[in-house]
The first five atom37 places (N, CA, C, CB, O) and aatype in JSON, in Angstrom:
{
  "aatype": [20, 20, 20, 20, 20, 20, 20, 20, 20, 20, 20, 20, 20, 20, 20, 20, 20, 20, 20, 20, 20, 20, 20, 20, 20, 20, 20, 20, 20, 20, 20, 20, 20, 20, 20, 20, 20, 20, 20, 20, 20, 20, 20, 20, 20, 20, 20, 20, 20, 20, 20, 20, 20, 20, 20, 20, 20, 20, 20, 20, 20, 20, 20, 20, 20, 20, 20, 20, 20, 20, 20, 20, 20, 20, 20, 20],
  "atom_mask": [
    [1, 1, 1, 1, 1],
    [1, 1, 1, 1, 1],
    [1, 1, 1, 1, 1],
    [1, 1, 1, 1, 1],
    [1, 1, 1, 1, 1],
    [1, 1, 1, 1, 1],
    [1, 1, 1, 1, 1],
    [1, 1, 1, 1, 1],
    [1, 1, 1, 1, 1],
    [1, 1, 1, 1, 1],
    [1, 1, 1, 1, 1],
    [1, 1, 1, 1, 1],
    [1, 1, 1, 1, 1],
    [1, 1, 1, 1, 1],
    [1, 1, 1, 1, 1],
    [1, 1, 1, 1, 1],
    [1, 1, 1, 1, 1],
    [1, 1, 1, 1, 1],
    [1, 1, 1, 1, 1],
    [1, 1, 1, 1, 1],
    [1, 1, 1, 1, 1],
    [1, 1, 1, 1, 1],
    [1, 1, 1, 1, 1],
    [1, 1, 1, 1, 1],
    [1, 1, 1, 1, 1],
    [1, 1, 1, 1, 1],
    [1, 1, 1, 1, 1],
    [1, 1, 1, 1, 1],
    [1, 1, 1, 1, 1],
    [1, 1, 1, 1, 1],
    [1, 1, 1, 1, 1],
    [1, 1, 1, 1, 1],
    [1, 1, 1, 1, 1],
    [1, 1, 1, 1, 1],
    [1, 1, 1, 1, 1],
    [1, 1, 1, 1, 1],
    [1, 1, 1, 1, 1],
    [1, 1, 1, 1, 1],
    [1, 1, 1, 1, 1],
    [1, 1, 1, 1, 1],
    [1, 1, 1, 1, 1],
    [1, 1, 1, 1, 1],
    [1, 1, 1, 1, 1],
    [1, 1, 1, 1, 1],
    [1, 1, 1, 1, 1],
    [1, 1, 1, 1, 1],
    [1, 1, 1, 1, 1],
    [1, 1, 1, 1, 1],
    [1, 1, 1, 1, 1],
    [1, 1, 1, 1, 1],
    [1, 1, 1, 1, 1],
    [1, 1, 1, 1, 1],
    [1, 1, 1, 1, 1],
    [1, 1, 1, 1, 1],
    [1, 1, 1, 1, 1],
    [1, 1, 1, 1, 1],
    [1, 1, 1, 1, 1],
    [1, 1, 1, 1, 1],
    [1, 1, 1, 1, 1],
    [1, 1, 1, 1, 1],
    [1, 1, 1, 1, 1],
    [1, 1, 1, 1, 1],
    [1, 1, 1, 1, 1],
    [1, 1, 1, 1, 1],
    [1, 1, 1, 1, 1],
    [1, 1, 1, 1, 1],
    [1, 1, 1, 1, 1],
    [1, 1, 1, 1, 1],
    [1, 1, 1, 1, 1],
    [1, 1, 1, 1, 1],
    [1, 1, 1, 1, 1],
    [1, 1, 1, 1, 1],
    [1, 1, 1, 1, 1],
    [1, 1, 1, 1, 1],
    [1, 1, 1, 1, 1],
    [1, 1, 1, 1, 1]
  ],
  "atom_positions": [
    [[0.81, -1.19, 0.0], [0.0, 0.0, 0.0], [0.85, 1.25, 0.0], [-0.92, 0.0, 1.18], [0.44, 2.4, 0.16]],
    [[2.05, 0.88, -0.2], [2.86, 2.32, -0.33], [2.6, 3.28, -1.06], [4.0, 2.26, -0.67], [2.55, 2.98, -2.25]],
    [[2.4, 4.38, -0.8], [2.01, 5.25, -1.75], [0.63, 5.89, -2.02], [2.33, 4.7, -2.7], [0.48, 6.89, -2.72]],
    [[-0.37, 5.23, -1.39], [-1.59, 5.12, -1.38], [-1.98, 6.34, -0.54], [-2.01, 3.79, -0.92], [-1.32, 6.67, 0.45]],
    [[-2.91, 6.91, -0.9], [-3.28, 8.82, -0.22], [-3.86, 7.87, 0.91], [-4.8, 10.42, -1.29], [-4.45, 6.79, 0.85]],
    [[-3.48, 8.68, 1.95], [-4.2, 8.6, 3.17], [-5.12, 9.42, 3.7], [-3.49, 8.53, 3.96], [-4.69, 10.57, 3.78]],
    [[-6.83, 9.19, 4.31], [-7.12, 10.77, 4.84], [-7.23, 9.87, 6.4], [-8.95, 11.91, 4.03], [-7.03, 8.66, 6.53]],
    [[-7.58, 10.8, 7.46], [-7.46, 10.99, 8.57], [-8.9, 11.26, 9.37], [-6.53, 11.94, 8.59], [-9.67, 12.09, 8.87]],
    [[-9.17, 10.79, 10.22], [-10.13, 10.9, 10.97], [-9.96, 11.42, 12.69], [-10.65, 9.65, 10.77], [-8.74, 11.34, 12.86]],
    [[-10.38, 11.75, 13.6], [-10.44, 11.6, 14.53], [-11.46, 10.49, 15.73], [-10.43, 12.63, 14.46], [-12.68, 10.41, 15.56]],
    [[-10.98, 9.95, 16.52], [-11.72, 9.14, 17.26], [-12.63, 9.81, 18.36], [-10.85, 8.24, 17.8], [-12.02, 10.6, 19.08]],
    [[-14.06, 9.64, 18.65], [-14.81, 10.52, 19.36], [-15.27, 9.49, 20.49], [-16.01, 11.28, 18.47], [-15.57, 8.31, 20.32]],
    [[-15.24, 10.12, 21.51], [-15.47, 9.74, 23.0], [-16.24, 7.97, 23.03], [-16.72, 11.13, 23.77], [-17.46, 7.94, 23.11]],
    [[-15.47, 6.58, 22.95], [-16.15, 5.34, 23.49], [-16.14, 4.84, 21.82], [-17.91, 5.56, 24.48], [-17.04, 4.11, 21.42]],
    [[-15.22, 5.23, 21.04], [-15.17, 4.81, 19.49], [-14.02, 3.5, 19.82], [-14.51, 6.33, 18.2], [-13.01, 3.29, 20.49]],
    [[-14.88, 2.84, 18.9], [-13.81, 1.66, 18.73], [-13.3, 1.7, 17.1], [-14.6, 0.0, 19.14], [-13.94, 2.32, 16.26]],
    [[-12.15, 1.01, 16.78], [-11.97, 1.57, 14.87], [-12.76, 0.8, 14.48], [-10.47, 1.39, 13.8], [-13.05, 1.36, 13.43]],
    [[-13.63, -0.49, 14.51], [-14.45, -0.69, 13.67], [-15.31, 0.6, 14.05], [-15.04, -2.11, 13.69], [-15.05, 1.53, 13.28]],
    [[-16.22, 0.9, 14.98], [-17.13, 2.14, 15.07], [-16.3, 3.24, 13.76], [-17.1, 2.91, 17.01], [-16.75, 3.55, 12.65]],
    [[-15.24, 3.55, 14.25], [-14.69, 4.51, 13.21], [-14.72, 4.22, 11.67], [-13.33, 4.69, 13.53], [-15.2, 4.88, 10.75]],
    [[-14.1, 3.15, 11.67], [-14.19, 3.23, 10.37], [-15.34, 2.98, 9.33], [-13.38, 2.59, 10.12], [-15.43, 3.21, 8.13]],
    [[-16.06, 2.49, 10.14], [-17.71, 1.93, 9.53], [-18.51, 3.4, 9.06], [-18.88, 0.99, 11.11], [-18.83, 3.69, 7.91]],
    [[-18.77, 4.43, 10.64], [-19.35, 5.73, 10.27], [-18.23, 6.68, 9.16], [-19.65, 6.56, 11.82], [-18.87, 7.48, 8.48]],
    [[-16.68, 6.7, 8.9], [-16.27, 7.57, 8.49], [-16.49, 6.97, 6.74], [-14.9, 7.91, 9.23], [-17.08, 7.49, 5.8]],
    [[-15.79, 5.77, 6.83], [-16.31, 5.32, 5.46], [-17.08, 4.05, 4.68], [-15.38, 5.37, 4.92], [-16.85, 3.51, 3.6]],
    [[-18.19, 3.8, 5.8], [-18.5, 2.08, 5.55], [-17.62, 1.21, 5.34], [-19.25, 1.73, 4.49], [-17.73, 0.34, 4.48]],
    [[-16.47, 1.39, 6.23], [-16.01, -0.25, 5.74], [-16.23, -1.52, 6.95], [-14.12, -0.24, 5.36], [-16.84, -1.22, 7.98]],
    [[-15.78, -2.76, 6.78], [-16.15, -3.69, 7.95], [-15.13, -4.56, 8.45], [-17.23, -4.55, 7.61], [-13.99, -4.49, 8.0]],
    [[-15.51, -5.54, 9.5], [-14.49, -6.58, 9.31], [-13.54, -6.8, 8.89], [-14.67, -7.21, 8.98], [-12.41, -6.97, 9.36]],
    [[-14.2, -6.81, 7.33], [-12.86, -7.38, 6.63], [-12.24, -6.29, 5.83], [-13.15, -8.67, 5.6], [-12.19, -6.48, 4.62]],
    [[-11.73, -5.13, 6.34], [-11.2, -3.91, 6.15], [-9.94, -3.8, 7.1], [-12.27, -2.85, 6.39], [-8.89, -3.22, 6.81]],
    [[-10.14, -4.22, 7.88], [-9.54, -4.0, 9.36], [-8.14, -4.22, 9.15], [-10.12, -5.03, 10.57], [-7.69, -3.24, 9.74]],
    [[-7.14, -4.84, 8.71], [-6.37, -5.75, 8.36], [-5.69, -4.59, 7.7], [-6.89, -7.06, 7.63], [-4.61, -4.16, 8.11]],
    [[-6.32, -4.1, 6.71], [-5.32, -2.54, 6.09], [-5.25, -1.19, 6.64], [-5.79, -2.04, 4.7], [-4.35, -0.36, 6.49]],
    [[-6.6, -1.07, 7.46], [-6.54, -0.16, 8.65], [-5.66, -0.38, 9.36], [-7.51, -0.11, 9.41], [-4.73, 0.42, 9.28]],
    [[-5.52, -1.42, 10.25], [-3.98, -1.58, 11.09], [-2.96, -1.6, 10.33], [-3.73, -2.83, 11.91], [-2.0, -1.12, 10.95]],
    [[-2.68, -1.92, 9.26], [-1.13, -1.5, 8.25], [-0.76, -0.74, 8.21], [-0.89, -1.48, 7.1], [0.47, -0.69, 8.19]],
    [[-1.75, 0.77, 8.16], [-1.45, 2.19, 8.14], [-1.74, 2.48, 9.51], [-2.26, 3.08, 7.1], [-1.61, 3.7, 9.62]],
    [[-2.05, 1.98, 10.6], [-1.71, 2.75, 11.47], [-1.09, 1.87, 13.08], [-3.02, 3.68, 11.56], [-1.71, 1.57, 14.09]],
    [[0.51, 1.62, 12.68], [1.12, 0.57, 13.57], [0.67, 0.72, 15.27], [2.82, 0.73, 13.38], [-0.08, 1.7, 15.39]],
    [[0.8, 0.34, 16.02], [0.5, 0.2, 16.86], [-0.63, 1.2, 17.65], [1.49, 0.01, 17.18], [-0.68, 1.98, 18.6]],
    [[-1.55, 0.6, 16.56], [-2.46, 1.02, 16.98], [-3.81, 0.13, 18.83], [-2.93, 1.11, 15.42], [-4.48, 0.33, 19.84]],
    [[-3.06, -1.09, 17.55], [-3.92, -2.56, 18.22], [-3.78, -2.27, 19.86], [-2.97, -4.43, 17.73], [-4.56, -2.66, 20.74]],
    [[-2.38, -1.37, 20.03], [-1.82, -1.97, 21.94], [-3.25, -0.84, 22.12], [0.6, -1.27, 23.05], [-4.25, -1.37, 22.6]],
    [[-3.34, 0.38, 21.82], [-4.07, 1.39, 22.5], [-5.41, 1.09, 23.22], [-4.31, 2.34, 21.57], [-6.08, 1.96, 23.77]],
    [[-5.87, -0.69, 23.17], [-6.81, -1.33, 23.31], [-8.34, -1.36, 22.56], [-6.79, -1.15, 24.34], [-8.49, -0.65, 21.57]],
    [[-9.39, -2.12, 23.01], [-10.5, -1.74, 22.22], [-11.06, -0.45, 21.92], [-11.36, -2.28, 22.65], [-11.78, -0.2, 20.95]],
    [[-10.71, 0.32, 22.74], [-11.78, 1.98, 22.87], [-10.63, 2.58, 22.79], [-12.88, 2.56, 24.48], [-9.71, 2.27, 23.55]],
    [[-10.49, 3.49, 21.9], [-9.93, 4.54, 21.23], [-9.51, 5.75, 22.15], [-10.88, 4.97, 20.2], [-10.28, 6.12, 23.03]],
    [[-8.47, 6.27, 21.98], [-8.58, 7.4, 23.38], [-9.3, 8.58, 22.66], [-6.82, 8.05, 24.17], [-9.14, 8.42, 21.45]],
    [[-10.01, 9.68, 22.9], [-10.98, 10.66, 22.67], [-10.13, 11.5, 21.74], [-11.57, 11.39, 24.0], [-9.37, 12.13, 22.48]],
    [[-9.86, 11.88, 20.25], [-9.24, 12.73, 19.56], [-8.36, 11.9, 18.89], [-8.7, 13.76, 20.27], [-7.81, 12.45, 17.93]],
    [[-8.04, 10.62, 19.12], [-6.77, 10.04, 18.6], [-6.69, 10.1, 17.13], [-6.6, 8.61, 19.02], [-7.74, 9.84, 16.54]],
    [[-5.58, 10.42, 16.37], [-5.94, 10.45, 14.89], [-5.84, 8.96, 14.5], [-4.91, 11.44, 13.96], [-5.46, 8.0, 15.16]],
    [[-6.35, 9.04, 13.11], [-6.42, 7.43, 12.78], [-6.37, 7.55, 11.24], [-7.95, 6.53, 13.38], [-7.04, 8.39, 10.64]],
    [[-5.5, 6.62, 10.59], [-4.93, 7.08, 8.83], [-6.24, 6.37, 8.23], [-3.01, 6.18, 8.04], [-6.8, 5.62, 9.03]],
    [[-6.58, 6.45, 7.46], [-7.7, 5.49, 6.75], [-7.17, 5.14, 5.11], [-9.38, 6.43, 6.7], [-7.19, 6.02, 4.26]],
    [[-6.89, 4.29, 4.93], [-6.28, 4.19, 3.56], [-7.38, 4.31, 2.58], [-5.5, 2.85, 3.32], [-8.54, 4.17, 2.97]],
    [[-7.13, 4.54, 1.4], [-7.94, 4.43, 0.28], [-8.53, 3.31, -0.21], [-7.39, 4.82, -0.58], [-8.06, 2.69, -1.17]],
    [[-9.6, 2.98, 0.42], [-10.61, 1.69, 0.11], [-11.73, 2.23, 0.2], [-10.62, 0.42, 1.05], [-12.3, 3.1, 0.86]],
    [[-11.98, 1.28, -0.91], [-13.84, 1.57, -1.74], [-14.88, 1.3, -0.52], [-14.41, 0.06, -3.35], [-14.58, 0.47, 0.34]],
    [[-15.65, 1.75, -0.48], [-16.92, 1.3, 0.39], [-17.53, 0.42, -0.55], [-18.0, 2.53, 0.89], [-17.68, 0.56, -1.77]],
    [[-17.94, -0.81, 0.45], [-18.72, -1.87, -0.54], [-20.12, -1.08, -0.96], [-19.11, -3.52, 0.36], [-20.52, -0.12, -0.29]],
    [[-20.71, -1.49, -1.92], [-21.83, -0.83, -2.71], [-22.45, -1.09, -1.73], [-22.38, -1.24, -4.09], [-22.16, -2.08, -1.06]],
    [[-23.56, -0.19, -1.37], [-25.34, -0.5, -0.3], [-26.28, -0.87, -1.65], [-26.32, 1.51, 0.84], [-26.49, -0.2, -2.66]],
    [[-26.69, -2.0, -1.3], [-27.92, -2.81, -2.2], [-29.37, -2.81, -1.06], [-27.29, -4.84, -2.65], [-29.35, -2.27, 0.04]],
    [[-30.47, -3.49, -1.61], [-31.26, -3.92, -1.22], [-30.84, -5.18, -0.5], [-32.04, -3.91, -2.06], [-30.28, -6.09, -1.11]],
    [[-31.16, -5.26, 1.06], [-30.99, -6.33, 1.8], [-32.14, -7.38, 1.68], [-30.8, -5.9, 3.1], [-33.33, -7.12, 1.88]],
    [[-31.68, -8.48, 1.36], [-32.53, -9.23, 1.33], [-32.98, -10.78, 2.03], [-32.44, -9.17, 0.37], [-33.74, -11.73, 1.83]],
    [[-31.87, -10.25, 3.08], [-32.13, -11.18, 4.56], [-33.13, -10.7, 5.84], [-30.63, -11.29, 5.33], [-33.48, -11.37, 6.81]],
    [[-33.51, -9.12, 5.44], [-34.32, -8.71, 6.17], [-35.77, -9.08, 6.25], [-34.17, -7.7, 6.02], [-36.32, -8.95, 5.15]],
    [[-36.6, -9.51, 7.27], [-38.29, -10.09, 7.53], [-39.08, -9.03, 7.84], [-38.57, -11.18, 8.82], [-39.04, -8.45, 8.93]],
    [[-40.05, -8.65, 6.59], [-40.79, -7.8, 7.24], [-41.74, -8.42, 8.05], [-41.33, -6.97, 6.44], [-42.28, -9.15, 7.22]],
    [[-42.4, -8.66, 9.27], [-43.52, -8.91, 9.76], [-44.74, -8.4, 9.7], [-43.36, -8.93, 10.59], [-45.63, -8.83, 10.43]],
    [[-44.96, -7.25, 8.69], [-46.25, -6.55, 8.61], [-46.18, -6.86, 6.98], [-46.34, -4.75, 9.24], [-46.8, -6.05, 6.27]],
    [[-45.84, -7.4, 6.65], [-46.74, -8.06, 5.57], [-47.68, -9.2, 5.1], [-46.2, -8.17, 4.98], [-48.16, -9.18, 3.96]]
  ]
}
């Protein structure tokens, strides 16, 4: 990923980086893995983020939003 633009976020009060990275750019799970590449030791700082911490976000696509179609409506 060398070379790859980075933008930057801040972490807000009880954020975990999935929380972060999900609201800043939909990504999930299986994102996580290049999020920690760009930002080394991040993992020790534990689950909850300290309040302001910056955080690199590499350049990855947000998966497309479709129609879910595991969802039950019960009022139909």
């Amino acid at each position: 990923m060398a070379g790859a633009p980075l933008d930057t976020a801040r972490a807000r009060e009880g954020d975990t980086l999935d929380a972060l990275i999900w609201r800043e750019r939909g990504l999930g799970p299986a994102d996580l893995p290049a999020v920690l590449a760009v930002n080394p030791g991040i993992a020790a700082l534990g689950p909850t983020l300290p309040k302001g911490h910056v955080v690199n976000l590499p350049a990855i696509a947000a998966p497309a939003t479709g129609v879910r179609t595991d969802v039950v409506n019960l009022w139909n």
